[in-house]
C-alpha positions in Angstrom: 84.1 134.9 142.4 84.1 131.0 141.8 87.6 129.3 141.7 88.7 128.5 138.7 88.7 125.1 137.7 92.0 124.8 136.5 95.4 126.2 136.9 97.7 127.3 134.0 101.3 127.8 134.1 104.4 128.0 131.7 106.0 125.3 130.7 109.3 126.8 129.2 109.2 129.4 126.8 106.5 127.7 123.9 104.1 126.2 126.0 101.2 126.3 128.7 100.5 123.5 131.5 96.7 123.6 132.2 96.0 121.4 135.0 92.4 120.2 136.5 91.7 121.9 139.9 88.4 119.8 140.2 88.1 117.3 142.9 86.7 114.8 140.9 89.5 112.7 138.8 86.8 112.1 136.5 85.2 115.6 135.8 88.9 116.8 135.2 89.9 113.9 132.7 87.0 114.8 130.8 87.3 119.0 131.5 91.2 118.6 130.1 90.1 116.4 127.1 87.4 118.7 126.3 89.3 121.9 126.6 92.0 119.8 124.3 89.1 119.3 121.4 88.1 122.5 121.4 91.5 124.0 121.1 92.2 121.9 118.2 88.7 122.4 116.4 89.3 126.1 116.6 92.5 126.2 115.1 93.9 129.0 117.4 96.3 131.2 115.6 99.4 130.0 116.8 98.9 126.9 118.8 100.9 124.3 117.3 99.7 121.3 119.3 97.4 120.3 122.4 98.4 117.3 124.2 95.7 115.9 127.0 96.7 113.3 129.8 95.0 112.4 132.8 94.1 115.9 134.4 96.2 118.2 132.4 96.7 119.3 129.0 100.2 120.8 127.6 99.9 123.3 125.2 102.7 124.1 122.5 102.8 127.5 120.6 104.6 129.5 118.3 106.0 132.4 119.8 106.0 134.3 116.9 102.1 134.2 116.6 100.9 134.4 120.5 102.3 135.1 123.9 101.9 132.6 126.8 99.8 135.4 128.8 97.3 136.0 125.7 97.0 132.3 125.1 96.6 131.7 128.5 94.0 134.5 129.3 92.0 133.0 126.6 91.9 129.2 127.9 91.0 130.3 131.4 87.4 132.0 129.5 87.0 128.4 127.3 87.5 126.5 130.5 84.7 128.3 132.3 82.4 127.6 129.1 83.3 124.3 129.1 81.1 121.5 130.5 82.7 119.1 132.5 79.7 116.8 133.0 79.4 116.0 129.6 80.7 112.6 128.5 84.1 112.8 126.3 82.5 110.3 123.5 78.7 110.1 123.3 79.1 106.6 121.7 82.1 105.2 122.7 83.5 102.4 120.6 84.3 99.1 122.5 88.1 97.3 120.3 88.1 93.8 121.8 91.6 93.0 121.9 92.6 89.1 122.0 95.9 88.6 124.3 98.1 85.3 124.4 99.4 85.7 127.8 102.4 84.6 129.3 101.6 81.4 130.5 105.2 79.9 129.3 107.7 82.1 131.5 109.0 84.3 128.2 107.4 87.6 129.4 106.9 88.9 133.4 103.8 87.7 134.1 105.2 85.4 136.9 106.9 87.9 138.0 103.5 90.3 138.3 102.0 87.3 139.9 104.4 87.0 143.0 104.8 90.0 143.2 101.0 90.7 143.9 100.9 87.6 146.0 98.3 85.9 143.7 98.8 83.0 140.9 99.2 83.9 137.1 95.2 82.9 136.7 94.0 85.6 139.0 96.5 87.8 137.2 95.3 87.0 134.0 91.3 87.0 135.6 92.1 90.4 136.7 93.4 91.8 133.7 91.1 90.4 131.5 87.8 91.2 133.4 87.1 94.8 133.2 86.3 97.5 130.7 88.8 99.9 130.1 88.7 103.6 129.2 90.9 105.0 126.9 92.5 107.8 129.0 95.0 109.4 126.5 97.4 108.2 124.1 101.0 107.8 125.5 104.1 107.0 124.0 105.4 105.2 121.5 103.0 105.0 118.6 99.8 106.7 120.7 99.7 103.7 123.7 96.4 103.6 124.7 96.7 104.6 128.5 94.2 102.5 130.2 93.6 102.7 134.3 95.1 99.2 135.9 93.3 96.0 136.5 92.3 95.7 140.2 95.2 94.0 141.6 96.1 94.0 145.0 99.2 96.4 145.0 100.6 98.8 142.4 102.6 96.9 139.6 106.6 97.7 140.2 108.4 98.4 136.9 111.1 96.6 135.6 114.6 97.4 138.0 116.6 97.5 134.4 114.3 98.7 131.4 114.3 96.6 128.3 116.7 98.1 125.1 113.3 96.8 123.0 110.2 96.0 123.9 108.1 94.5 120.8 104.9 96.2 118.8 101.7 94.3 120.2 103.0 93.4 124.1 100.5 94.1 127.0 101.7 95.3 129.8 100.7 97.1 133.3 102.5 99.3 135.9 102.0 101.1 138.8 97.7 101.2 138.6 97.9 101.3 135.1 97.4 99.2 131.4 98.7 99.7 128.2 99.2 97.8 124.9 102.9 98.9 122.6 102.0 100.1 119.2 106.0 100.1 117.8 108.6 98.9 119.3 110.9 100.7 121.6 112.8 100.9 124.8 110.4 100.2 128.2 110.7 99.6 131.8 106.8 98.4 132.5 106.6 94.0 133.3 104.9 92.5 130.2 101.8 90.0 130.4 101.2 89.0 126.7 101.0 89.8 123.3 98.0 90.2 121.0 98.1 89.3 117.6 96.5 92.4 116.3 98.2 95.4 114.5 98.0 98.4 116.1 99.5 101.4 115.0 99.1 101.4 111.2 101.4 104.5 109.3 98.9 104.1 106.1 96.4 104.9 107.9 94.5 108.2 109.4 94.4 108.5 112.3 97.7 106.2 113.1 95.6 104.0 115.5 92.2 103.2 115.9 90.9 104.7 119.2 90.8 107.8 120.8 90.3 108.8 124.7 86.7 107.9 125.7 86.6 104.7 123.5 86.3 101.6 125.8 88.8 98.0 125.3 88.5 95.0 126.7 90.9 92.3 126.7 90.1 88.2 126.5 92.5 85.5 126.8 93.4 82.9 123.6 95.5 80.6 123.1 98.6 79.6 120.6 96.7 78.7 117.5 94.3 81.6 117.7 97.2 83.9 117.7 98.9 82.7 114.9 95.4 83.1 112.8 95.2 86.4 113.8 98.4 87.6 113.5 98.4 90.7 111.4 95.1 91.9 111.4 94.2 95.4 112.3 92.5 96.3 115.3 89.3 97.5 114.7 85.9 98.5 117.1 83.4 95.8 117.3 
């Protein structure tokens, strides 16, 4: 009998931890994403919500509809249907995202620089350079959770987190990349801003992108953020 490629667990009384076994990082993203859409497309009878990350997905219930141990036999038989080698998005969309970065000292990204041992251009280079995956959607607003740029070392966060941290600020810690949709408290150094709107409440879904869907970021300067300001971020 093959192991199984994942390993589920309580999480409290009204929800399941599913967590990729898979050596590959990659094949489990993608095996706890899939498992997430297919939860979701299904409507299961008293699953209230499915919530992928990086190699685990949390699954919420209602008690009064489904018991942990039936819910649970079930997603170990759709895990061993699922294919793990098939891409998350067969056509990912690529969201350019324009950044004014911190060149003036009002943000951290001096601080990012010494800490890393390398100038604020190399910093900026580094961030700016490669093609991000959208991993999962983090918090506030649905973050898009993006792996780091290839600095040197892991980013430290902030020693005292910020009370407010702005809608539209780029930031990175540890080995990874975000942008804030809505403002609220946050401990992660921040590199820039972009102009573009984000997270838009009128709109469905709330942001643009979803896990598989690719941004890149590219450095502008003062006047093309003011005549951006506002717009909504959109694919190319």
């Amino acid at each position: 009998m093959s192991k199984s490629p994942v390993v589920i667990s309580a999480s409290g009384n009204t929800a399941l931890r599913v967590v990729s076994t898979l050596p590959d990082p990659e094949a489990g993203w993608r095996l706890v994403h899939h498992l997430a859409r297919f939860v979701d497309e299904a409507l299961v009878p008293g699953v209230v919500c499915v919530i992928p990350t990086y190699d685990a997905a949390l699954v919420e219930i209602d008690p009064a509809e489904v018991s942990l141990e039936r819910l649970a036999d079930y997603l170990r038989r759709v895990v061993e249907e699922l294919d793990h080698d098939r891409p998350l998005t067969e056509r990912p969309r690529t969201f350019d995202v324009p950044v004014l970065y911190d060149t003036e000292g009002e943000l951290d990204l001096a601080m990012v620089a010494a800490a890393q041992g390398i100038g604020i251009d190399e910093v900026i280079r580094l961030h700016s350079e490669p093609t991000y995956v959208v991993r999962c959607l983090g918090s506030p607003g649905g973050s898009p959770m993006l792996d780091g740029p290839a600095f040197p070392r892991p980013v430290p966060r902030l020693a005292s987190p910020r009370a407010h941290v702005p809608q539209g600020v780029v930031s990175v810690a540890g080995r990874q990349a975000t942008i804030t949709p809505a403002a609220a408290p946050g401990g992660w150094p921040l590199i820039g801003r972009t102009p573009l709107t984000v997270l838009d409440l009128a709109a469905e879904p709330f942001v643009p992108y979803e896990p598989g869907d690719l941004i890149r970021f590219r450095a502008i300067e003062r006047d093309a953020y003011d005549a951006l300001l506002g717009d909504r971020m959109a694919p190319r």
